[in-house]
C-alpha positions in Angstrom: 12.2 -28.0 -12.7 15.9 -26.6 -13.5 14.0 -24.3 -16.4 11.4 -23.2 -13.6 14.2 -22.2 -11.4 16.4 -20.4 -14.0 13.4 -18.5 -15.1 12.8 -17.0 -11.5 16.3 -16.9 -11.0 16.3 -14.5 -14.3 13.1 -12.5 -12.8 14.4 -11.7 -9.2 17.8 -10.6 -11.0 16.0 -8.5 -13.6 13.9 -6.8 -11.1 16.5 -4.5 -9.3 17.0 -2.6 -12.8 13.4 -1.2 -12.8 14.9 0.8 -9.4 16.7 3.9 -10.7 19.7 4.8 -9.1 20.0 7.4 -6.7 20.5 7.3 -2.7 18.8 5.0 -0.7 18.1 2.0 -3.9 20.7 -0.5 -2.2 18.4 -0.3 1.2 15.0 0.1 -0.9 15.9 -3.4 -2.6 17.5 -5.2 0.0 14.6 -4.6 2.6 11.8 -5.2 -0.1 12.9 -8.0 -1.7 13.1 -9.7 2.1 9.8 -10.3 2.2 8.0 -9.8 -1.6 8.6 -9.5 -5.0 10.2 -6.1 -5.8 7.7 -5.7 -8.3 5.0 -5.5 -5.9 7.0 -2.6 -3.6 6.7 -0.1 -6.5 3.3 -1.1 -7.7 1.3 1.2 -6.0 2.4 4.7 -6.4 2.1 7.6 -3.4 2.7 10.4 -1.8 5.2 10.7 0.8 2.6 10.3 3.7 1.6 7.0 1.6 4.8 5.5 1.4 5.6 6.8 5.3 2.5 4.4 6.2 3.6 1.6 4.1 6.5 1.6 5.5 5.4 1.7 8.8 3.0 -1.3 8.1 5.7 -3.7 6.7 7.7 -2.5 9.9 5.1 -3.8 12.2 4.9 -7.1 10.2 8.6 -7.5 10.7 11.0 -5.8 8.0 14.2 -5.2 10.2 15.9 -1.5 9.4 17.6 1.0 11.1 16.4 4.3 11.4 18.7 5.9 9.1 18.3 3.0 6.5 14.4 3.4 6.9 14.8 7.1 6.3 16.7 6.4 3.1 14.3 4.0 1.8 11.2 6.4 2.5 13.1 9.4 0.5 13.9 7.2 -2.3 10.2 5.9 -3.3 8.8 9.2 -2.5 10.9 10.7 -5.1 11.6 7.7 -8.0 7.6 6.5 -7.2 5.6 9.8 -6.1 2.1 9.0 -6.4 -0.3 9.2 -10.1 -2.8 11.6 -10.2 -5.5 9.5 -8.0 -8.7 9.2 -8.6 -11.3 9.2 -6.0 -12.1 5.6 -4.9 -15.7 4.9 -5.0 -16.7 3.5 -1.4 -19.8 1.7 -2.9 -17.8 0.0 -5.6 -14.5 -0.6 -4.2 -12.9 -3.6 -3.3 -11.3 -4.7 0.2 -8.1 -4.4 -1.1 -8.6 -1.3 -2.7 -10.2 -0.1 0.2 -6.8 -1.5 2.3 -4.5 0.2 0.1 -6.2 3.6 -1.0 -7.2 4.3 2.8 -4.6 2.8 4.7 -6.9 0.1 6.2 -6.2 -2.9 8.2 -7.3 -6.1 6.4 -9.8 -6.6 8.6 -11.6 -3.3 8.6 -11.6 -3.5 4.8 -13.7 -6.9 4.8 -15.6 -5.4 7.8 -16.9 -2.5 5.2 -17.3 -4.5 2.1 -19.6 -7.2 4.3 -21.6 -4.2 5.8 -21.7 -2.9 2.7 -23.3 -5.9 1.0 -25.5 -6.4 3.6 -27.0 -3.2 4.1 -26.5 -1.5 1.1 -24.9 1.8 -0.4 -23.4 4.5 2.0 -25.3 7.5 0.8 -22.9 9.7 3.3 -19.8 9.9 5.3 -21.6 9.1 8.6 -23.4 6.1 7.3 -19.5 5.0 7.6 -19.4 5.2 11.5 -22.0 2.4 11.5 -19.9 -0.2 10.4 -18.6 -2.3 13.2 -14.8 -2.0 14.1 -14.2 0.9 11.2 -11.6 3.5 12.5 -13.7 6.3 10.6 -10.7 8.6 12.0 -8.8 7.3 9.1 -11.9 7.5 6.4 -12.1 11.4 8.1 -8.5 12.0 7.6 -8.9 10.8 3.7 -12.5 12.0 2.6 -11.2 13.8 0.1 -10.4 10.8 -1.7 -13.8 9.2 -1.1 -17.0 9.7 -3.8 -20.5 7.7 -3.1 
């Protein structure tokens, strides 16, 4: 048990260095690491509008911030983690979670695609999208560019 705890003891110590630094780290780490691993924070690579709604999700599910430090934050993954060169996420092959985190999807409306999905087969189209139940296809609208059938 002691060698268990020294050994994530030595991870969440270690983990800060993979930040660079630069304004805005000391907020990035200490509001991450709150509520996950601060590996996971920097795991998914985006653009500043990506980051701006990841941000504003783990607001709504409680990370406390001021303005000014949530400012800081945003600035400082946008520019030490801009986002890969992404490829277009296949709607017909995609997982919920890749569906979640590629197209800023709730949880829910994820599973609610992949179900409809498996039960009524491949989209063929971006309209056979506004069948599924509870979808906000305003969201799939404002990121078709990054969707391939």
């Amino acid at each position: 048990m002691a060698l268990l705890t020294l050994v994530f003891s030595t991870m969440l110590l270690a983990q800060p260095q993979q930040f660079p630094e630069g304004e805005g780290r000391e907020e990035t780490v200490r509001l991450c690491k709150g509520c996950h691993e601060l590996e996971r924070s920097i795991s998914k690579r985006q653009d500043r509008d990506g980051w701006h709604a990841t941000l504003t999700k783990m607001v709504a599910l409680g990370t406390k911030g001021t303005d000014r430090e949530l400012a800081l934050v945003l600035d400082y993954l946008a520019k030490h983690f801009p986002a890969d060169a992404i490829p277009p996420l296949n709607i017909n092959e995609a997982s919920a979670i890749e569906l979640e985190s590629r197209l800023s999807l709730k949880r829910s409306q994820a599973a609610a695609l992949v179900s409809y999905r498996e039960k009524n087969g491949k989209f063929k189209t971006l309209e056979d999208l506004k069948k599924v139940p509870n979808l906000d296809f305003a969201k799939i609208e404002e990121r078709k560019e990054r969707i391939v059938f």
